[in-house]
C-alpha positions in Angstrom: -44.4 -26.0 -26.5 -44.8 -23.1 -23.8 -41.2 -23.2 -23.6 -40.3 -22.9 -27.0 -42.6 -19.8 -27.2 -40.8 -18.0 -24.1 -37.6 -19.0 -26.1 -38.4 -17.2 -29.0 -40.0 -14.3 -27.3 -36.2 -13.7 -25.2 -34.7 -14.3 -28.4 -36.9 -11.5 -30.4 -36.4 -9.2 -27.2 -32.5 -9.9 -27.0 -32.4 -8.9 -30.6 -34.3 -5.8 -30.1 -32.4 -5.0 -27.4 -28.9 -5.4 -29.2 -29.8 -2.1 -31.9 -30.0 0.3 -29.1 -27.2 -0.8 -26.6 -23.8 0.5 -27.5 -21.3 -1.4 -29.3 -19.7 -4.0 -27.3 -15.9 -3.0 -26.2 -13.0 -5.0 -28.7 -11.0 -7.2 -26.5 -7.7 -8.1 -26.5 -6.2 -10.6 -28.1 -5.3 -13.9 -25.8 -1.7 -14.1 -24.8 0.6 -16.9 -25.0 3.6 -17.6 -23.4 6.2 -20.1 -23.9 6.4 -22.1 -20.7 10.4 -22.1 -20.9 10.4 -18.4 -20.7 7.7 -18.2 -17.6 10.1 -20.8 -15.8 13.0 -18.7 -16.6 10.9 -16.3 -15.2 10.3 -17.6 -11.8 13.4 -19.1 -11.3 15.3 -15.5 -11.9 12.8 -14.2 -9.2 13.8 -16.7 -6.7 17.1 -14.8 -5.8 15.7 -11.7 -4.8 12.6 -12.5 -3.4 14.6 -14.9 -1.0 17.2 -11.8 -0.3 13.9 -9.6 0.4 12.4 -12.3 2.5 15.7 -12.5 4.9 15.7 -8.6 5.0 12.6 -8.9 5.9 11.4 -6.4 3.1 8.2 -9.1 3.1 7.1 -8.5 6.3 3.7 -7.2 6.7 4.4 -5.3 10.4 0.1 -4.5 10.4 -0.9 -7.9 10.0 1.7 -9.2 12.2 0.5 -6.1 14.9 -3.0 -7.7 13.8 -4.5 -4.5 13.7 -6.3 -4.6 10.5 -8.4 -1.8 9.2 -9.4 -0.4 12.3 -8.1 3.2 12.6 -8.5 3.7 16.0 -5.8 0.9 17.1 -3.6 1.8 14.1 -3.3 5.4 15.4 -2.2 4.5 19.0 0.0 2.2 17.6 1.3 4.5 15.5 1.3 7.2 18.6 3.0 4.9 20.9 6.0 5.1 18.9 6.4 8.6 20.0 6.2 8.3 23.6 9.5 8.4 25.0 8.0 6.1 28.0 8.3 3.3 25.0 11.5 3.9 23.3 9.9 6.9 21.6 13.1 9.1 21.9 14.5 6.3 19.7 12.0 6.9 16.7 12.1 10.5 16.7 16.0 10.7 16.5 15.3 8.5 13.6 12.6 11.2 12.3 15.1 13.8 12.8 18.3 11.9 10.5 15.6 11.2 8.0 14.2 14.7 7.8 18.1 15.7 7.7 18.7 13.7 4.6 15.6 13.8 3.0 15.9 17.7 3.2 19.5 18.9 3.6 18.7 22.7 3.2 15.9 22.9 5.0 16.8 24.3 9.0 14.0 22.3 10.4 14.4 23.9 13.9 13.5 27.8 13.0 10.7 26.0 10.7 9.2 24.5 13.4 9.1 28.1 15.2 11.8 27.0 17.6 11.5 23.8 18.6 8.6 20.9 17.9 5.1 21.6 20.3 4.5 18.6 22.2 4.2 16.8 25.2 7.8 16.6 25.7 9.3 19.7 24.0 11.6 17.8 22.0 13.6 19.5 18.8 13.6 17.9 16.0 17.4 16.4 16.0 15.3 14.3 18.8 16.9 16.0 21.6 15.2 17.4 24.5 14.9 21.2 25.6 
């Protein structure tokens, strides 16, 4: 009997509670597919995901690196591609031809007041001074 009365009582306080709370948001309706089209779907996906996959356009290079979240390693991993001691000159000549055709107009050696501050004085083509 005690339980029917604590029933009730959550029942009359539930209701109470319903005139003051706002209105509950509509939600939308329930899709439905036709499995035939899904499959259709997936299958047309398999082409170009496979193509990605052997370009390696799937390849997650920080959890291969298994760096994670952790800053710290990310940015000497990330710094380390600079350093010339570690193929460095290699990623900065590809810096430079990006920054070329990414911005063809732009003279990115009197923007960067002569040549790029650094360790190693290099210009932005990637060649040294």
């Amino acid at each position: 009997m005690a339980d029917a009365l604590q029933a009730s009582a959550l029942e009359t306080a539930f209701l109470a509670l319903r005139a003051v709370l706002p209105p509950r948001q509509p939600r939308a309706p329930k899709q439905f597919y036709a499995l035939g089209d899904l499959q259709a779907a997936f299958q047309a996906l398999k082409g170009p995901l496979a193509t990605a996959k052997a370009q390696g356009g799937l390849v997650n290079p920080w959890a291969l690196a298994s760096l994670g979240h952790d800053e710290v390693h990310n940015t000497r991993a990330l710094a380390g591609l600079w350093i010339t001691e570690f193929e460095g000159g290699t990623s900065r000549q590809f810096l430079a031809h990006y920054l070329r055709a990414a911005l063809p107009a732009t003279d990115l050696v009197r923007g960067a007041g002569g040549g790029v501050p650094g360790r190693h004085g290099n210009l932005p083509d990637g060649r040294c001074r």
